[in-house]
C-alpha positions as CSV (number, residue, x, y, z in Angstrom):
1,X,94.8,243.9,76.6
2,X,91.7,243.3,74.7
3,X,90.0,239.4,74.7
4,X,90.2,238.9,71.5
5,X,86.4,238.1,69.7
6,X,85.2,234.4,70.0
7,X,83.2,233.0,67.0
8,X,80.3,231.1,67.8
9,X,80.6,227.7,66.3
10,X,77.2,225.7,65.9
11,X,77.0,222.3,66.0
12,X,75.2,223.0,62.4
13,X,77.3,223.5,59.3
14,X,76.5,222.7,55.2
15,X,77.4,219.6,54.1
16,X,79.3,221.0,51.0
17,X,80.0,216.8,50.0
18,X,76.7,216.7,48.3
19,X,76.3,215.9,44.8
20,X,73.9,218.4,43.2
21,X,71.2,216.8,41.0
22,X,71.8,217.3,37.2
23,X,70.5,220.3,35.6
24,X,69.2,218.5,32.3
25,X,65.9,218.0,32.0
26,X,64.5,214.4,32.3
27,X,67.6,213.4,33.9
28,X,67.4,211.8,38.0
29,X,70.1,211.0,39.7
30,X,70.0,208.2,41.5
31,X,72.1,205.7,44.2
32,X,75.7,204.4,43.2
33,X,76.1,206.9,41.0
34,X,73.6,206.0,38.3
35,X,71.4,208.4,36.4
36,X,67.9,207.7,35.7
37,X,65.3,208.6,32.7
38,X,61.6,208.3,32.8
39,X,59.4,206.0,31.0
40,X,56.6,208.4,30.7
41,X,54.7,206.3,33.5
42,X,54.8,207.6,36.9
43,X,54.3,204.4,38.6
44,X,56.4,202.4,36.6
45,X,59.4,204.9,37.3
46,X,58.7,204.4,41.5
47,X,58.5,200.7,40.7
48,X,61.9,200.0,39.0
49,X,63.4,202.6,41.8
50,X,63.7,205.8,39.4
51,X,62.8,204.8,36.2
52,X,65.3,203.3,33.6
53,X,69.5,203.7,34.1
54,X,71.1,205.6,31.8
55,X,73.2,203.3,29.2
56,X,70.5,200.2,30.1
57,X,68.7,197.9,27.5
58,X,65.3,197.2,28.3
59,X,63.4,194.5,26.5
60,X,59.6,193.7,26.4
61,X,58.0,191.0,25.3
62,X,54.6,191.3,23.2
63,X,51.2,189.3,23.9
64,X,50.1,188.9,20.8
65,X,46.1,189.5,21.7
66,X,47.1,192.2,23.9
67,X,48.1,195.9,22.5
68,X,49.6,197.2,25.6
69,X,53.1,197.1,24.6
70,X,52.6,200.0,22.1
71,X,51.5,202.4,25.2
72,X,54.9,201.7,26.8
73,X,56.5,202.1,23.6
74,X,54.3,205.3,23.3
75,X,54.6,207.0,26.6
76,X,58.4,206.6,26.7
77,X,58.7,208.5,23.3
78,X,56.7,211.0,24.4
79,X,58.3,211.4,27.4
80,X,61.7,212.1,25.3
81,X,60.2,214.4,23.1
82,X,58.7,216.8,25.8
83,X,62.3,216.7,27.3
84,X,63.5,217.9,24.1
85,X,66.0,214.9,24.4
86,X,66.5,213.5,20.5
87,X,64.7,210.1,19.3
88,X,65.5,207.3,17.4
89,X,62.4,205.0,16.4
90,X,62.1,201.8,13.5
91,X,59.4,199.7,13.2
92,X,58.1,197.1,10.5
93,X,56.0,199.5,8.6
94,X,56.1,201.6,5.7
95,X,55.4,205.0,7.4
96,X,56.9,204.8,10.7
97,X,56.8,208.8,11.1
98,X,52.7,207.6,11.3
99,X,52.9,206.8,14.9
100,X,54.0,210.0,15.9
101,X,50.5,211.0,15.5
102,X,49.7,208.7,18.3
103,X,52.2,209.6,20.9
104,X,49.9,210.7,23.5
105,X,50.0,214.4,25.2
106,X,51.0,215.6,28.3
107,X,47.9,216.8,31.0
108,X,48.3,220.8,30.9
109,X,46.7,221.6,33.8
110,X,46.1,220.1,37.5
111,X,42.5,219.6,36.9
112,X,43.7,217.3,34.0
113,X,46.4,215.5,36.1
114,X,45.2,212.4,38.4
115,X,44.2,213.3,41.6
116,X,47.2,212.4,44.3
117,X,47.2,212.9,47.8
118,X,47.8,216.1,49.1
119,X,51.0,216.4,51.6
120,X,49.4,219.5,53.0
121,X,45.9,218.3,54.3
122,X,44.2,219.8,57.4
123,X,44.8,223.0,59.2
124,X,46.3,220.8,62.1
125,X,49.4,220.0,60.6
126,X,51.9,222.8,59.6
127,X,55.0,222.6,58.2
128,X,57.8,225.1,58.4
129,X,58.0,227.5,55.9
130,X,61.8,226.0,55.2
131,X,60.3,222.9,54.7
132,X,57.1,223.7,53.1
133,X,59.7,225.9,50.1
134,X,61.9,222.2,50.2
135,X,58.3,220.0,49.3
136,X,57.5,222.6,46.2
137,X,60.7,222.3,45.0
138,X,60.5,218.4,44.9
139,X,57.1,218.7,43.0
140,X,58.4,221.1,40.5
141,X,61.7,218.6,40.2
142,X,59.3,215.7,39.9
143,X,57.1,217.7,37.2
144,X,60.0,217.8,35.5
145,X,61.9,214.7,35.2
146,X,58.5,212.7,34.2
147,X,54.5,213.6,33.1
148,X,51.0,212.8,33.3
149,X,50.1,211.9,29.5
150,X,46.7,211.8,28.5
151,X,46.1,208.7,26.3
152,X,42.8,210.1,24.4
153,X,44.7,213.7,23.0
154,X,47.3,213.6,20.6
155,X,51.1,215.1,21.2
156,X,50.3,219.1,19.9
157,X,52.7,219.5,16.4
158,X,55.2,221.9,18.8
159,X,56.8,218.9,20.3
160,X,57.1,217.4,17.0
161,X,58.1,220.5,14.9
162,X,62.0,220.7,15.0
163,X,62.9,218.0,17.1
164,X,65.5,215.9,16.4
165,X,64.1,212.6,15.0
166,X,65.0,210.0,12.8
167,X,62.5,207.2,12.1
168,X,63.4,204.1,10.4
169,X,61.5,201.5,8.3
170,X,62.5,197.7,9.0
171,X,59.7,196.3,6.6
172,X,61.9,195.8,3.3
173,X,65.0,195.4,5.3
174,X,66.6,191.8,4.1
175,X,69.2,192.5,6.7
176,X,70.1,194.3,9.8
177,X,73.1,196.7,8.4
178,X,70.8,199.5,7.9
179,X,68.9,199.1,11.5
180,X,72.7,198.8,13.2
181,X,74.4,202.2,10.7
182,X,71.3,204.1,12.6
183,X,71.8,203.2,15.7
184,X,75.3,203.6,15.2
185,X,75.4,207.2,13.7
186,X,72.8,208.3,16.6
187,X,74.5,206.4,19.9
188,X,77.8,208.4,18.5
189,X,76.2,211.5,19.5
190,X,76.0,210.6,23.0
191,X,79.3,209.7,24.1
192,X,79.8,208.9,27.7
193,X,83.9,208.5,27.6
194,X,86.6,209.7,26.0
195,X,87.3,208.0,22.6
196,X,90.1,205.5,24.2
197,X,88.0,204.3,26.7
198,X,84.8,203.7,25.0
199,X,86.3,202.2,22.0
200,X,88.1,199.3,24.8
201,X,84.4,198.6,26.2
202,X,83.1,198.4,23.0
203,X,85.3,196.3,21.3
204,X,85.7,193.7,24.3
205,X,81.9,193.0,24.0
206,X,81.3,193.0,20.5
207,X,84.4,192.2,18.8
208,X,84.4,193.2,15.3
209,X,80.9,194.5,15.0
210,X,81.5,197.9,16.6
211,X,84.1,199.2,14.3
212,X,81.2,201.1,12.8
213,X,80.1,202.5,16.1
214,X,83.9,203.5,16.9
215,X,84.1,204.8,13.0
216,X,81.3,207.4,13.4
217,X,82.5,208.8,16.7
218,X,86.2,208.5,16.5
219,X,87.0,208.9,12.8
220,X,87.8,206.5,10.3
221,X,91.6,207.1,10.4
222,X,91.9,206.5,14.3
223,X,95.9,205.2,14.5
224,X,95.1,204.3,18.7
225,X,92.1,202.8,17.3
226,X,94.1,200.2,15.4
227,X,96.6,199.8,17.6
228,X,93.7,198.7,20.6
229,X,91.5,196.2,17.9
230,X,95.1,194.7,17.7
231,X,95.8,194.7,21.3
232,X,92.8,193.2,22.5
233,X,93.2,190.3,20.4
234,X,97.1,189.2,20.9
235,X,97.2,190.3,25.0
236,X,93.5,189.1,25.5
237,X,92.2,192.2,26.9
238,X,88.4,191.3,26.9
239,X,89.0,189.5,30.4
240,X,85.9,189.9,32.7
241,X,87.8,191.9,35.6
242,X,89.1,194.6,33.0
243,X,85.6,195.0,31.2
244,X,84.0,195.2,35.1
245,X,86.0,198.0,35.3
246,X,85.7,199.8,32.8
247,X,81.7,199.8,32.6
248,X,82.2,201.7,36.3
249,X,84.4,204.4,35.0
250,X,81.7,204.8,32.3
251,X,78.7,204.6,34.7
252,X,81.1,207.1,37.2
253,X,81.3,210.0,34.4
254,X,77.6,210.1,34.3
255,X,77.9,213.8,35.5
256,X,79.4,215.0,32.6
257,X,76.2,214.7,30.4
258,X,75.3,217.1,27.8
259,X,72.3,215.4,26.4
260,X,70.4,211.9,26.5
261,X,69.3,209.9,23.2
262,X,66.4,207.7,23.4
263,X,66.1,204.6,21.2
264,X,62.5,202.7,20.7
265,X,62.2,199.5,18.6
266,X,58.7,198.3,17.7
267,X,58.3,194.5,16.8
268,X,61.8,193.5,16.7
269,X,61.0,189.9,15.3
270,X,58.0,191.0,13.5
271,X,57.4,187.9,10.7
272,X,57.2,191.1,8.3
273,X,60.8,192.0,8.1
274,X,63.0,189.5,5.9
275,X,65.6,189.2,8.7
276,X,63.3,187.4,11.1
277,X,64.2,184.0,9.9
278,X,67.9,184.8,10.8
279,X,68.3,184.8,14.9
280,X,71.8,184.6,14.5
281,X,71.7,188.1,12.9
282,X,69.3,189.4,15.8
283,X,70.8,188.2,18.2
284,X,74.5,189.5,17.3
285,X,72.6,193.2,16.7
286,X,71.2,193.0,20.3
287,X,74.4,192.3,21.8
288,X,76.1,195.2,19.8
289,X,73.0,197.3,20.7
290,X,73.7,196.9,23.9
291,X,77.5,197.4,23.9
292,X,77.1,201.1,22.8
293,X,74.4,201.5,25.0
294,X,76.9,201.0,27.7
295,X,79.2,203.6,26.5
296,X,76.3,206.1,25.5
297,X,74.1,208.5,27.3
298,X,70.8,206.6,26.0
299,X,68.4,204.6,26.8
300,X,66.7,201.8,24.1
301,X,63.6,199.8,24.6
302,X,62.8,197.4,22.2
303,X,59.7,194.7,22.2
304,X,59.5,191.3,20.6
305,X,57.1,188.9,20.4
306,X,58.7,185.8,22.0
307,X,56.3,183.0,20.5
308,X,57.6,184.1,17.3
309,X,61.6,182.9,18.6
310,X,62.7,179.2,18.9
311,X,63.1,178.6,23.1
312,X,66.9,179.2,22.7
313,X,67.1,182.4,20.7
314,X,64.0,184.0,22.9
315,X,65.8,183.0,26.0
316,X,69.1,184.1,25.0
317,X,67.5,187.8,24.0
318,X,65.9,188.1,27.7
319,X,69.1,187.1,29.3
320,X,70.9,190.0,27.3
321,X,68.0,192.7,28.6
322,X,69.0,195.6,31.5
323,X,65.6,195.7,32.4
324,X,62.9,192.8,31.1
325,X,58.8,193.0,31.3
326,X,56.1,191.3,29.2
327,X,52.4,192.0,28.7
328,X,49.9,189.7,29.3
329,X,46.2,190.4,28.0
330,X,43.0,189.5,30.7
331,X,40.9,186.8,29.4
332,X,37.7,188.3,28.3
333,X,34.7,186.9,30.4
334,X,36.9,185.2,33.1
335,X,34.1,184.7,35.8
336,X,36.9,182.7,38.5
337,X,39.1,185.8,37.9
338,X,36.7,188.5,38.0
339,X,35.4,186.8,41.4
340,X,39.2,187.0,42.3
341,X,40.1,190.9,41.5
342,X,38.8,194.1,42.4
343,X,38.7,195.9,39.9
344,X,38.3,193.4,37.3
345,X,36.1,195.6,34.5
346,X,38.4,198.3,34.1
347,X,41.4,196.4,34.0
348,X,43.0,196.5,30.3
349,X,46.0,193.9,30.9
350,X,49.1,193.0,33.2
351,X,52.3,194.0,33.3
352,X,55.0,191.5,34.8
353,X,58.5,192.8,35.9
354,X,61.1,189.9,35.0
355,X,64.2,191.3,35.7
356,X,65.3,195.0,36.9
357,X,68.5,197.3,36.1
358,X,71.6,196.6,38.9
359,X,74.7,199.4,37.7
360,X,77.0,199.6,40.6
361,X,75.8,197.3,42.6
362,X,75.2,193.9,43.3
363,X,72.6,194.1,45.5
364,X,69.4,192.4,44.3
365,X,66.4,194.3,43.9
366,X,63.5,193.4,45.8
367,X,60.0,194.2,44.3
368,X,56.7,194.6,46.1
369,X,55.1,192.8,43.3
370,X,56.0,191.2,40.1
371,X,52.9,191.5,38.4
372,X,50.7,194.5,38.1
373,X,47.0,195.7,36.6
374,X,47.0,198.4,33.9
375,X,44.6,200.6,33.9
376,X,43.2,203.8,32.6
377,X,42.9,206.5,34.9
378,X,39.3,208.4,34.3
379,X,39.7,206.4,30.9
380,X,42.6,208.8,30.0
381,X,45.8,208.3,32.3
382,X,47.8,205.1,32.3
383,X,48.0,203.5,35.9
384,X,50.2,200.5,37.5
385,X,48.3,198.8,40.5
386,X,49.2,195.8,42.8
387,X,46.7,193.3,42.3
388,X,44.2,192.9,45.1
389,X,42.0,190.3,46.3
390,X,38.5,190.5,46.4
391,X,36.7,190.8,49.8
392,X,35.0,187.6,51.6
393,X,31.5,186.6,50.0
394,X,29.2,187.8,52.6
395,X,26.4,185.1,51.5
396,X,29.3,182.0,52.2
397,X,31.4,183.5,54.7
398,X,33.9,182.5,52.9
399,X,36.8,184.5,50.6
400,X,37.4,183.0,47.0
401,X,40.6,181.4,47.0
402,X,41.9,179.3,49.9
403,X,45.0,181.3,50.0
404,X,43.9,183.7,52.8
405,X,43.2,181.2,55.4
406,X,46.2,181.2,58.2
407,X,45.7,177.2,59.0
408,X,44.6,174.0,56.6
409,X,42.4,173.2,59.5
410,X,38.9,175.3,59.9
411,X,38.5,176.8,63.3
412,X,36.6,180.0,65.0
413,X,40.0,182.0,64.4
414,X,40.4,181.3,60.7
415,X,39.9,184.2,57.9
């Protein structure tokens, strides 16, 4: 009788469990099943861990002698548009389609690009040709999902030419209807759940006030619609443990994503729109703004100048943001802080991280730094940097600032 043949079996095998990255571009997917966008700034996407969560609300607040919010607001649009991904944009002028001739353009070339380290340095080090294929497909991933933009060139009229946007004047706006009927009609093109679900998480957050969002995606006429906006008011449905979890179902059926929306609001409390004497109003279009967002494929950012904002009202807006960061502008001829920073003279302002995106989790995000320099890369590329101390005074011996000593007493080991 014949031994019958004996299969091999390696100790290696496929792990077939892995979830495959999405195919859209722009899109990361990221830990706890989350999905990630870029904000058109390299180092601000490896700071926040990815860049910003799909369905998140991010919120920064203006410095009124510093510019720099427009360059977030300007990157992040960009961004969108060379993804092809459609854009939503109001601000408190009379042209807004005006600062899409701003929106900066991506580098087209690696001589353009900021130089970066180069994985590959040296003839000593070789990689495996398996691995070497695995680092060029990372790179061409990472080209994709986010870009170098050049600050000084202007976005070419191709990525402007045919896109889907819609841009929105809040100047003459004596209310916030026409603002929240944009925002409604473009979030219902993004739909994360099906019409039952999203219509529960909307209506436990913002009651009443997104019957117009559930209108323009679910039809008018919607008999389950009723029957739910009845329902959650007789059986108290809005209780925390339900909404919980129906935001993870939502955040859980991120795979299913046929496109992403991007939503940019420029000077939310400007003093030039009629509305900004009513924070009530605001405040109630932020919170329904951020109920769709939740039950949308999009991402919004929207900036405010919180001086403008009684203590209460600017408080209760930073509370209600995903993600929060302000801009602070550098003190022209600051000699203590020049002495303090390397770097000082090409430093345009700071950008301070308050408070970053948790989905799925309730882990707390822990930060390297909380505040960090802007800059201009070879006066054209847009750069985050951890602030650094000076080195010591070689004419004193000692550093400015007492902060780097390791003991209040002076000894031969102190420095």
């Amino acid at each position: 009788m014949a031994a019958p043949n004996v299969r091999s079996i390696s100790s290696f095998s496929r792990n077939i469990s892995v979830v495959s990255s999405p195919q859209i571009p722009g899109l990361k997917s990221g830990p706890n099943g989350t999905a990630f966008i870029s904000s058109g700034i390299r180092d601000l996407d490896r700071i926040l861990g990815g860049g910003y969560p799909l369905g998140s609300l991010v919120m920064v607040m203006e410095d009124p002698e510093a510019p720099h919010h427009m360059d977030l607001l300007r990157t992040f649009m960009s961004q969108g548009l060379v993804n092809n991904q459609p854009l939503l944009y109001a601000s408190p002028s009379k042209d807004p389609k005006g600062f899409l001739g701003t929106l900066p353009h991506p580098a087209s070339s690696k001589e353009d690009k900021p130089t970066a380290p180069d994985p590959d340095q040296g003839e000593s080090l070789r990689i495996a040709w398996q691995y070497r294929k695995y680092l060029e497909n990372q790179k061409n991933a990472i080209d994709d999902y986010s870009n170098d933009f050049d600050m000084r060139k202007p976005l070419e009229r191709q990525f402007l030419s045919g896109r889907p946007i819609d841009c929105v004047s809040l100047l003459d706006s004596s209310d916030l209807s026409i603002a929240q009927d944009h925002c409604a009609t473009f979030l219902s093109k993004f739909p994360r759940l099906c019409g039952i679900l999203s219509y529960l998480i909307s209506i436990t957050l913002s009651s009443f006030e997104s019957i117009k969002f559930v209108g323009h995606t679910y039809g008018a006429n919607c008999a389950q619609a009723q029957f739910f906006l009845h329902l959650s008011y007789t059986s108290k449905l809005n209780c925390p443990f339900f909404l919980k979890n129906l935001c993870i179902v939502s955040h859980r059926n991120s795979s299913n994503i046929a496109s992403i929306g991007r939503i940019a609001i420029q000077s939310f409390c400007s003093p030039l729109c009629e509305y900004s004497e009513k924070e009530s109003d605001m405040l109630s279009f932020i919170r329904l703004l951020k109920s769709m967002l939740m039950v949308s494929n999009a991402v919004a950012i929207v900036t405010f100048p919180p001086s403008l904002l009684s203590p209460s009202s600017s408080k209760r807006l930073q509370h209600m943001a995903d993600t929060l960061l302000s801009i602070k502008a550098i003190p022209d001829g600051d000699k203590e802080l020049e002495k303090l920073l390397t770097g000082y003279k090409v430093i345009n302002g700071f950008l301070n991280i308050h408070k970053v995106a948790r989905i799925n989790t309730q882990v707390p995000v822990i930060l390297e730094a909380k505040t960090f320099s802007m800059s201009l890369k070879k006066r054209r590329f847009l750069a985050l940097e951890c602030l650094n101390q000076a080195p010591v005074d070689g004419s004193s011996g000692t550093s400015y600032g007492t902060s780097g000593s390791c003991s209040s007493k002076s000894g031969a080991l102190d420095f």
